[in-house]
Every structure is written in structure tokens, then in C-alpha cells.
FIDO-273338 format. One record per residue (C-alpha): residue number from 0; residue in three letters; x, y, z. Coordinates in steps of 0.25 Angstrom, whole numbers. Layout:
nr:rest:xx:yy:zz
NUM:Ala:X:Y:Z
...
***
This chain:
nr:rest:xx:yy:zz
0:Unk:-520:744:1026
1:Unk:-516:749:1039
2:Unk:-504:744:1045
3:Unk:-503:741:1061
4:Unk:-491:740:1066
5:Unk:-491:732:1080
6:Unk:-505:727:1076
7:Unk:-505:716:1083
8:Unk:-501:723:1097
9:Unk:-512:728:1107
10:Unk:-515:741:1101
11:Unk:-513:737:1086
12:Unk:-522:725:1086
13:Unk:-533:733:1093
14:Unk:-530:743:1082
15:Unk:-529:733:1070
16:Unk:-544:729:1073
17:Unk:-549:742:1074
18:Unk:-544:746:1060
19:Unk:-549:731:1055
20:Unk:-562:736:1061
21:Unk:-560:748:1054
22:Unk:-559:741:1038
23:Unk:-545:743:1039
24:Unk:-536:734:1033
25:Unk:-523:732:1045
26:Unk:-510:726:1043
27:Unk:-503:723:1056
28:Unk:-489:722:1058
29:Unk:-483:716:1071
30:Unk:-469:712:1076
31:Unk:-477:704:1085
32:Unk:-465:708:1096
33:Unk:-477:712:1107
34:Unk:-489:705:1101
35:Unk:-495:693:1095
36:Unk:-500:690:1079
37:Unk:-511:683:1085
38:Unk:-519:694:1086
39:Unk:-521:696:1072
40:Unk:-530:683:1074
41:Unk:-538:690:1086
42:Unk:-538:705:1077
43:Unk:-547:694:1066
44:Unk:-555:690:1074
45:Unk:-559:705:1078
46:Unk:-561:711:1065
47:Unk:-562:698:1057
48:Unk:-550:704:1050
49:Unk:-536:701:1050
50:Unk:-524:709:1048
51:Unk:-513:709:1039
52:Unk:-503:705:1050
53:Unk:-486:705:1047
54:Unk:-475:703:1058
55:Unk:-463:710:1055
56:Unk:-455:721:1063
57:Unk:-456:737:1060
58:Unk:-443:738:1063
59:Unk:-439:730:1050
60:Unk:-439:743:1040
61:Unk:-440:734:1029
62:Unk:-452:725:1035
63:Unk:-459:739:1035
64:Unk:-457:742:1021
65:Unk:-459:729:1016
66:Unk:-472:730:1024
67:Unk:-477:741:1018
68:Unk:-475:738:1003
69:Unk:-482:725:1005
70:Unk:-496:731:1012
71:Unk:-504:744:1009
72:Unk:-503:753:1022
73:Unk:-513:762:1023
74:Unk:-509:767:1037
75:Unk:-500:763:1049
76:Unk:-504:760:1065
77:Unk:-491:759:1072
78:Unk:-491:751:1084
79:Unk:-479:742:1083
80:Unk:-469:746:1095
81:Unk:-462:742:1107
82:Unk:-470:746:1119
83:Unk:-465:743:1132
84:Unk:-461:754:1141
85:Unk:-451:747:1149
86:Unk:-444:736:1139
87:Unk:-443:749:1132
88:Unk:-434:754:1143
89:Unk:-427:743:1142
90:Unk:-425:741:1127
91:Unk:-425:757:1121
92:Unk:-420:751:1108
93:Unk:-429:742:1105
94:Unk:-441:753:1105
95:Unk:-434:762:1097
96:Unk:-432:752:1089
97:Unk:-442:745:1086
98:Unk:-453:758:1089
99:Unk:-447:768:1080
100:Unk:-441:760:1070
101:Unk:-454:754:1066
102:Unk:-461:767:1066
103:Unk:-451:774:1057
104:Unk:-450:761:1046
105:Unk:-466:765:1047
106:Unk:-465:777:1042
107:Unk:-454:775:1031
108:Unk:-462:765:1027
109:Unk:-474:773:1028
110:Unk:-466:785:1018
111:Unk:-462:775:1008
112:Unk:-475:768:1007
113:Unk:-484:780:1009
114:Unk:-492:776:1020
115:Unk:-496:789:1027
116:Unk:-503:786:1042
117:Unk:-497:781:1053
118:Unk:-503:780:1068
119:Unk:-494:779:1078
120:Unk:-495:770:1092
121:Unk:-489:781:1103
122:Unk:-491:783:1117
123:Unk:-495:793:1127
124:Unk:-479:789:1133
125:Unk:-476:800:1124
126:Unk:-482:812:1135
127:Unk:-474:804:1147
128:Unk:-481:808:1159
129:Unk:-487:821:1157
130:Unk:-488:832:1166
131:Unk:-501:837:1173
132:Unk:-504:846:1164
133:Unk:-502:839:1151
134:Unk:-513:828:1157
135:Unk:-522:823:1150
136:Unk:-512:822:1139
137:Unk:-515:830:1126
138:Unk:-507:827:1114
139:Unk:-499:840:1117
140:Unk:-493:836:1129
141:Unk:-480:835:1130
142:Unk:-471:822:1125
143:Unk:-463:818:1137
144:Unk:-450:811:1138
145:Unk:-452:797:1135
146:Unk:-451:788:1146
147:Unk:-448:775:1139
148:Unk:-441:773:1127
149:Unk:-455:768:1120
150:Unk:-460:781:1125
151:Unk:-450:785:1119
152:Unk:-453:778:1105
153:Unk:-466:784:1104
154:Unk:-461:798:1106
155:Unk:-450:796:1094
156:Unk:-461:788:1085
157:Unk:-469:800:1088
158:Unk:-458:809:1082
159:Unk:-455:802:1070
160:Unk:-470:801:1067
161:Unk:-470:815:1068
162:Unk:-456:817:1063
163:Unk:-460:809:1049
164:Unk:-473:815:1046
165:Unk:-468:827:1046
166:Unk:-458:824:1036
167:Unk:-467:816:1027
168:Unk:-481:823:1028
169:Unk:-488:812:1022
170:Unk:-485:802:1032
171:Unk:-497:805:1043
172:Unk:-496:799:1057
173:Unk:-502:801:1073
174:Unk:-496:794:1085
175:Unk:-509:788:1095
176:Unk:-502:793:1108
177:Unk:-509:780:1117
178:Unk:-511:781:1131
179:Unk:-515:768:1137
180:Unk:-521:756:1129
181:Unk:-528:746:1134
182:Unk:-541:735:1133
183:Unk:-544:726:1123
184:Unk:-552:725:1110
185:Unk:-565:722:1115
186:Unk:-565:706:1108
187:Unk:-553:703:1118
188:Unk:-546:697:1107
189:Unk:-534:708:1107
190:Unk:-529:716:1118
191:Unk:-515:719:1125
192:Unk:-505:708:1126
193:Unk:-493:711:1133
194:Unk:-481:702:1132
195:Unk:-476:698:1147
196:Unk:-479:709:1157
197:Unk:-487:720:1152
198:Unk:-482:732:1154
199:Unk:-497:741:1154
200:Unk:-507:740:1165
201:Unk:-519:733:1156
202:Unk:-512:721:1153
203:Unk:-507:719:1168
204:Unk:-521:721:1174
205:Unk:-527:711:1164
206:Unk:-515:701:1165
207:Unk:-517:703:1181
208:Unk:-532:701:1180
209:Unk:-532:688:1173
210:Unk:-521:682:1183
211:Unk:-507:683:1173
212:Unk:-502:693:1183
213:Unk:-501:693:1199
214:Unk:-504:707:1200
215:Unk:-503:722:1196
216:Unk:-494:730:1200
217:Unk:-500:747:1199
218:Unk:-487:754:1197
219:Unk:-489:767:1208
220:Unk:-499:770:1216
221:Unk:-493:786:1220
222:Unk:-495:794:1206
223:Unk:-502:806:1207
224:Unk:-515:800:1202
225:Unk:-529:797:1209
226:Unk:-526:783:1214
227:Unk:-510:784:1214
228:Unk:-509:774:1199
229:Unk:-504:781:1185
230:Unk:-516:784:1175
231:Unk:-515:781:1163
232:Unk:-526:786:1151
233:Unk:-528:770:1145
234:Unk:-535:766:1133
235:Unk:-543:756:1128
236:Unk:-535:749:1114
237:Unk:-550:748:1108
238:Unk:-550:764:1107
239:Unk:-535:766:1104
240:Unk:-536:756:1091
241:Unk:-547:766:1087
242:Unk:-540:776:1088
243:Unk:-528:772:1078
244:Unk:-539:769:1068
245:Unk:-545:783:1068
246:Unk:-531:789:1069
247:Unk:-528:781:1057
248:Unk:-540:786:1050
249:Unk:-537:800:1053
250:Unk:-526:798:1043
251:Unk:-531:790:1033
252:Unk:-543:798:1031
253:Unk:-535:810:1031
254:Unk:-541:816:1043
255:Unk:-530:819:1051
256:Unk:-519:831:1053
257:Unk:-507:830:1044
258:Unk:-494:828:1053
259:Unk:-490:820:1065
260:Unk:-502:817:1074
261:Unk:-504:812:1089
262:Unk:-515:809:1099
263:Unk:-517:803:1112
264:Unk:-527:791:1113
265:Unk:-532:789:1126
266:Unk:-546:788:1133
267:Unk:-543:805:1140
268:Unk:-543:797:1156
269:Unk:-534:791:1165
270:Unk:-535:778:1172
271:Unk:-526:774:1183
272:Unk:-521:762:1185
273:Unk:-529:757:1198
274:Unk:-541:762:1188
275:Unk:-537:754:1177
276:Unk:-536:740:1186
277:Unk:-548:745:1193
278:Unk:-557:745:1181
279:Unk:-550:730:1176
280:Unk:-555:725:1189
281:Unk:-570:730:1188
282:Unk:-570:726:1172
283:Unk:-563:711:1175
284:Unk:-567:707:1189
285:Unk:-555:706:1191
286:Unk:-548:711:1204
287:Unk:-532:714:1202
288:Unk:-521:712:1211
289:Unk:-514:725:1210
290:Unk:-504:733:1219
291:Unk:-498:747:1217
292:Unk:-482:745:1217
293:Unk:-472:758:1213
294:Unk:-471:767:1202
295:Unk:-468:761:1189
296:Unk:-456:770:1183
297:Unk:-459:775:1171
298:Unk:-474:777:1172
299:Unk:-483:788:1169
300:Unk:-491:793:1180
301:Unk:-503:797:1171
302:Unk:-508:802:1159
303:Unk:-520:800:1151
304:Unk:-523:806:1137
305:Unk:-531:818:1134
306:Unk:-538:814:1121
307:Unk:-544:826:1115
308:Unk:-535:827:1102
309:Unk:-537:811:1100
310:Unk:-552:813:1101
311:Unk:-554:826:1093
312:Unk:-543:824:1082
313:Unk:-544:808:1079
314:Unk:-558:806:1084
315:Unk:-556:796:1093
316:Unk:-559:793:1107
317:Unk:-558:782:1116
318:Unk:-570:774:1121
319:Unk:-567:763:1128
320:Unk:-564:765:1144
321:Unk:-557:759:1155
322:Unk:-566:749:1160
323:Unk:-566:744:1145
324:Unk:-552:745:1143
325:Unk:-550:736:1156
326:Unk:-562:727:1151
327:Unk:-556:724:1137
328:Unk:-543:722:1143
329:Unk:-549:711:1153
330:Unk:-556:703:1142
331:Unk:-544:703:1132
332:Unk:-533:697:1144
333:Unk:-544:686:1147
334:Unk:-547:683:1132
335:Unk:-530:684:1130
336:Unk:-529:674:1143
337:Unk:-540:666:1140
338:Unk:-541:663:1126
339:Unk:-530:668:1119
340:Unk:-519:664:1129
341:Unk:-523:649:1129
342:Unk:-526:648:1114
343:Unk:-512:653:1110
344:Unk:-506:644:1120
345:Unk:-512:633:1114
346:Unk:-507:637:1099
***
């Protein structure tokens, strides 16, 4: 049984099905603080298969034991976390908290119970923004002072990954350094689902499509960039869920290099933003109200992965482009809208 924790979030549900897919028995656990238990209805429907579902809290140390004594856990995905950038400005002890409290219960519980492989869900925050000559980022690339304190988690959760493997050679472990996820599993039946205003770009272009929002604002216009907008290297979730199950694999079938590991999981190219609404528009029909306001503090003004290591080591590479990534996401907001919206009203 693999446990996935945050499995009924955006990336862990897209991830719980592919392991499904896979033969894979999962057993998701979910606070449910940023996401919703009736996804675990719509995962069935994909794969014909549910999961093994429990609410609880990662923070509670004794929940975690009591967890593991009562199921078989083969292996670990760790998703759940606090993710906002900017409430995480606002409320630093909550995401240390609840981000590296979880994770080190995990891995306690991981010792006692010898469970030997966890993946962990980071982020390419950890490099800041890199300097020219580090772009495209490689895995060697500096780690830059954090610029958030959830930046700042994924740099310390890093550390103790690293910090306890080395201490308990047993215990294996890589961190998936994201870049930008987005899209939809091709059925529309999970995607992203923001609660109130979403803080990434895809939800708001697809909320502004389907008329929830009056516009989109482009924060910057000046950057250094070929049409003045940051660039970012996004993702497609399809190709990112695959990647945690081969990484997963790597360990399990005892493929992989002892010691603390880490890769970048990207698609190897930027898109900027104006590229990214442009390609929404031509895959929706859809023509956004958008206008280019200031500079957003905080924000990086572009990056993009450098894959290599992810596609030699782990034998994976994305497959899915930004025309698909916009697409999927357009066809999940109108089924979310459409149909699952008015259905959950009526219940």
C-alpha cells in the first residue's frame, strides 16, 4: 500500500490515479483544509477504483502512529502542506508548523515502522531567481535565500530529508523540485480547485474565461523578457503524476542511488505570461479581458528547468505541451462549473 498524503489535493489526486492505474494499492490521507473528499468519488470513476481514504491531521504525532500500525505502507508520497505564498507572509507559524511538523512525524514513523521510501513534493522556489548564468536551472544550481516563509519550508524539509537519511541509511528519499503545474486529467473529472482567489495564473485565466472574474490582471509588463511579462517553465499535472510513480519505483525496485536525492520536473522551456493567455484563447475561443498593471513584489522574473538529470537518471520526460495544458484546464473549469458546481449545490 502506498500512502499519499494531500491525495485529495490537485497534484495528489492526479497522482492517486496514476498509481491506481499503475496496480498500486493507495491510501490517501487528507486534512481536507484546501481540498474536498468528494474527489475520492470522481478518482472511482477514473480508475474504477477507490482509495483507502482517512481524514486526520499530520501534525497530530500520535494520529501518524496510530496510522501506520493500522495499515501496510509500502511507500510514502508527501504532498500535504500549506501552500500559499502570501498567507504564508502573513502567517509564518502556521507553515512551519503544519509543513515541517508533518514531515518529521513521517519519518519517525517511517523508522519505527520501517518503511524505507519517501518522495517528497518541493518546488523550484528553492533556487529564487537564478542568475543568467545558472538559467536553465540544473540541479546544481545554487539554493537561494527563500523568499517566503513556504519557500522557506521547502528549503528546511529538504534538509531534514537529507539531514535523516544520512543518519538512518535505510530510510531512502528524493525531493521532485516542481516548476509550474498545471492542466487537467484528460476525463475533466479532477483538476485545480482554488479556494477564494487563486493565487496561480491557470486558475484565473480559466475563472476569467468562464465569466467568475471581471478580468486579469498581467503583473509587469517592463522585465527583461521578450514581451516585458515573467516566464515561468509550466507543467502539465498528467506528466508530473507520472513522474512520482517512476520515482517511487526507482526505490522500490531498488534502482536508484543510496542517499538523499533531487531533480527538477519540468518540460526544459519557458512560457511567459502573455504566451500562456495567448495559447487559452486559441484553445477555448475564448477572448480575455486582461490588462498589464505593476510589478507583483515578490515575483521571480523567470526561470525554466533544465531537465537532463530528471530525464537520464529517472527516465522520465514530459510529454504534454502548453496548448494541452491550457486545453485540459478549459475543459475541467467548465465541467467544475457546469456540472459539478450545480450538482453539489443541489446536495
Amino acid at each position: 500500500m502506498i500512502l499519499v498524503t494531500g491525495g485529495a489535493g490537485y497534484i495528489g489526486s492526479h497522482t492517486t490515479v496514476v498509481l491506481q492505474e499503475a496496480g498500486y494499492e493507495v491510501l490517501v490521507v487528507d486534512n481536507l483544509s484546501n481540498s474536498d473528499a468528494g474527489v475520492m468519488d470522481r478518482i472511482e470513476k477514473i480508475t474504477g477504483k477507490r482509495p483507502v481514504f482517512e481524514e486526520m491531521d499530520l501534525v497530530d504525532a500520535a494520529k501518524v502512529d496510530a496510522l501506520f500500525a493500522k495499515y501496510s505502507i509500502e511507500g510514502i508520497i508527501h504532498f500535504a502542506a500549506s501552500k500559499a505564498v502570501g498567507e504564508s507572509v502573513q502567517k509564518p507559524l502556521l507553515y512551519y508548523r503544519n509543513n515541517l511538523q508533518s514531515l518529521m512525524n513521517l519519518l519517525d514513523a517511517m523508522k519505527k515502522y520501517e518503511v524505507k521510501n519517501i518522495v517528497f513534493s518541493s518546488s523550484c522556489t528553492v533556487y529564487g531567481q537564478p542568475s543568467e548564468e545558472y538559467l536553465p536551472v540544473t540541479e546544481n544550481a545554487p539554493i537561494q535565500v527563500a523568499l517566503s516563509p513556504y519557500g522557506n519550508t521547502k528549503q528546511i524539509c529538504e534538509e531534514i530529508l537529507r539531514d535523516s537519511i544520512y543518519a538512518h541509511p535505510e530510510l531512502q528519499g528524493v525531493a521532485l523540485r516542481y516548476f509550474n503545474p498545471v492542466g487537467a486529467h484528460p476525463s475533466a473529472l479532477i483538476g485545480e480547485l482554488p479556494i477564494g482567489v487563486p493565487q496561480n495564473l491557470m486558475p484565473f485565466i480559466t475563472q476569467t474565461g468562464i465569466g467568475l472574474r471581471q478580468g486579469l490582471k498581467v503583473f509587469g509588463g517592463d522585465y527583461s523578457t521578450p514581451d516585458g511579462t515573467c516566464i515561468r517553465d509550466y507543467i502539465h499535472v498528467v506528466d508530473l503524476a507520472k513522474a512520482h510513480l517512476i520515482a517511487l519505483e526507482r526505490y522500490m525496485k531498488g534502482n536508484n542511488k543510496k542517499g538523499f536525492e533531487w531533480f527538477n520536473l519540468g518540460t526544459g522551456t519557458g512560457s511567459s505570461v502573455l504566451e500562456v493567455i495567448k495559447s487559452f484563447e486559441k484553445m477555448s475561443g475564448k477572448q480575455l479581458a486582461y490588462e498589464i498593471v505593476d510589478r507583483r513584489e515578490g515575483d521571480i522574473e523567470q526561470i525554466w528547468a533544465d531537465t537532463t538529470i530528471a530525464n537520464e537518471e529517472l527516465g522520465w520526460k514530459s510529454e504534454l505541451g502548453l496548448d494541452e495544458m491550457t486545453d485540459s484546464a478549459w475543459k475541467w473549469e467548465k465541467y467544475y462549473n457546469e456540472v459539478l458546481k450545480p450538482s453539489i449545490s443541489e446536495a
